[in-house]
Residue, then its C-alpha position, 0 to 999 in steps of 0.5 A: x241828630x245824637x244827643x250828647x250825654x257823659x256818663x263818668x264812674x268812680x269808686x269810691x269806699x267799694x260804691x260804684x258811683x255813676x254820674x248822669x251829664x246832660x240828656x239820655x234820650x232815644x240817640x243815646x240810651x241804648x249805648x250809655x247803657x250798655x257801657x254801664x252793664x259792661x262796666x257792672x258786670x255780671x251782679x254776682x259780687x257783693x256790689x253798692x250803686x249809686x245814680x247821681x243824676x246832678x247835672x242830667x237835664x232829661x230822661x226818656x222811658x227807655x233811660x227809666x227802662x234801663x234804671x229799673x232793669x239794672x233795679x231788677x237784676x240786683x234786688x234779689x242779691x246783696x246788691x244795694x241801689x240808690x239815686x242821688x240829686x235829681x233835679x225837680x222835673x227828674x224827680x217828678x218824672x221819676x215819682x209820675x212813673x213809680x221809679x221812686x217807690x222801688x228804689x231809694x231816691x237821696x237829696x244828696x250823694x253824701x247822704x248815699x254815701x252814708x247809708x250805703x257804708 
């Protein structure tokens, strides 16, 4: 059985914002993901990433995988990365596995927005 997932982006002020619906899973990670490193590119542009988790009810490792590896290509360039509104059990999921300690984690997108300006 598939798990449904919607992984919608937009631009907003040269920030290319990614907002999570619903579970990445096993069924899903691999395809939502690589849809997201299409939708990147190659990480040679001056590029600003936001992960709204707001409405993303689960994640498995291979989603905090594929987190930490886009983290990876872009902490050495220009490239900045923050992660917005994660519920309570994402956010201690993401604490519980370090994800947190690498990159900025906000309360809240506006907040991003903000620092990402």
């Amino acid at each position: 059985m598939k798990t449904l997932i919607e992984v919608n982006k937009k631009e907003e002020n040269w920030v290319i914002i990614f907002e999570f619906n619903w579970e990445l899973d096993e069924t899903n990670a691999d395809k939502q993901f690589k849809s997201i490193y299409d939708q990147i590119g190659d990480f040679s542009d001056e590029t600003k990433i936001i992960f709204n988790l707001i409405w993303l009810k689960y994640l498995n490792s291979k989603s905090i995988w594929y987190i930490a590896d886009i983290f990876s290509n872009i902490e050495d360039s220009e490239w900045k990365m923050i992660i917005t509104n994660c519920s309570e059990w994402v956010k201690d999921i993401l604490e519980l596995v370090g994800i947190t300690t690498i990159i900025e984690t906000l309360d809240d997108i506006s907040e991003a927005m903000e620092k990402l300006a």
